[in-house]
C-alpha positions in Angstrom: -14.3 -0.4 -4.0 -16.3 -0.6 -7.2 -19.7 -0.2 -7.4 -22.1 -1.7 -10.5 -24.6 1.2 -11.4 -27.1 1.2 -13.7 -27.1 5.3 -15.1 -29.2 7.4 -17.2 -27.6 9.7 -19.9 -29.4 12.3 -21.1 -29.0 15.3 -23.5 -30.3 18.5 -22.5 -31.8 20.7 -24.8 -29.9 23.8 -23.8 -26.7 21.7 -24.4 -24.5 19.0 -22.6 -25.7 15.8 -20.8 -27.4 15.0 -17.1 -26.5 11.6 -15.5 -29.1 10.1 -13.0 -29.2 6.6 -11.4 -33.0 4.7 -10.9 -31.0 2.8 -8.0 -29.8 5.8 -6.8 -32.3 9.1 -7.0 -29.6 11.3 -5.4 -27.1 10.9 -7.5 -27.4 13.7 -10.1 -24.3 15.2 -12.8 -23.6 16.7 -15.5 -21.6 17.9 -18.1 -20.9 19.4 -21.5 -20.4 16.3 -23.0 -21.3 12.8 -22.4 -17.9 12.0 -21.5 -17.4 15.1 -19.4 -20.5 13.8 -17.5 -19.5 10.4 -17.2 -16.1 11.3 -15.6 -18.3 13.5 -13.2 -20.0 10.3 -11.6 -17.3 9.3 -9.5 -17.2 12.4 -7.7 -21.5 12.5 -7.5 -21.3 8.5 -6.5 -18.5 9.7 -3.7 -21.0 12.3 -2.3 -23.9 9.7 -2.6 -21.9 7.3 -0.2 -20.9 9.5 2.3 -25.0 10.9 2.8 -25.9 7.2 2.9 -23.1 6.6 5.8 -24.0 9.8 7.3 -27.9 8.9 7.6 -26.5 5.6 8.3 -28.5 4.1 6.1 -27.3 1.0 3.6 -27.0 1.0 -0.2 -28.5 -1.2 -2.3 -27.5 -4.4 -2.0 -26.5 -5.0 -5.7 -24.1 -2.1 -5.9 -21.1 -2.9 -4.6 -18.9 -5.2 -6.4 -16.5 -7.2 -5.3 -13.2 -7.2 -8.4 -11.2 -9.8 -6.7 -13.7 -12.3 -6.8 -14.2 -12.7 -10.3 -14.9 -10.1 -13.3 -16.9 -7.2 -13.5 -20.1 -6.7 -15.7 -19.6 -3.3 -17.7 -21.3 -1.4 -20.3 -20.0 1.7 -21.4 -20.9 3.8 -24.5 -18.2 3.3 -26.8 -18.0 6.4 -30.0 -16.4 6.3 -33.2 -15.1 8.9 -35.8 
């Protein structure tokens, strides 16, 4: 399943970056890098689900995305050199 969610990168004073979501409050990451916390989402979105099945309670209804029924909106943050 893929799942269209808007996220907040920030940089950390102390170092490294913290991902949030304003759809989803719970789901918090990090890492050392932006990239490092950007690979973490998957793993924070996973745990995200599985508290919303467990409290039985629905996502939002504009996350999940449907991939076979026509293309994907993405925005990723693209560095160079």
């Amino acid at each position: 399943m893929l799942y269209k969610i808007p996220l907040l990168l920030m940089p950390q004073p102390e170092g490294g970056f913290t991902v949030t979501s304003p759809l989803l409050p719970e789901l918090v990451t990090e890492g050392e890098s932006a990239d490092d916390a950007l690979n973490n989402v998957r793993d924070a979105l996973a745990a995200v689900i599985e508290t919303y099945e467990d409290l039985n309670r629905p996502l939002p209804s504009t996350i999940p995305q449907n991939a076979e029924s026509g293309p994907v909106w993405l925005e990723t943050l693209v560095g160079t050199p």
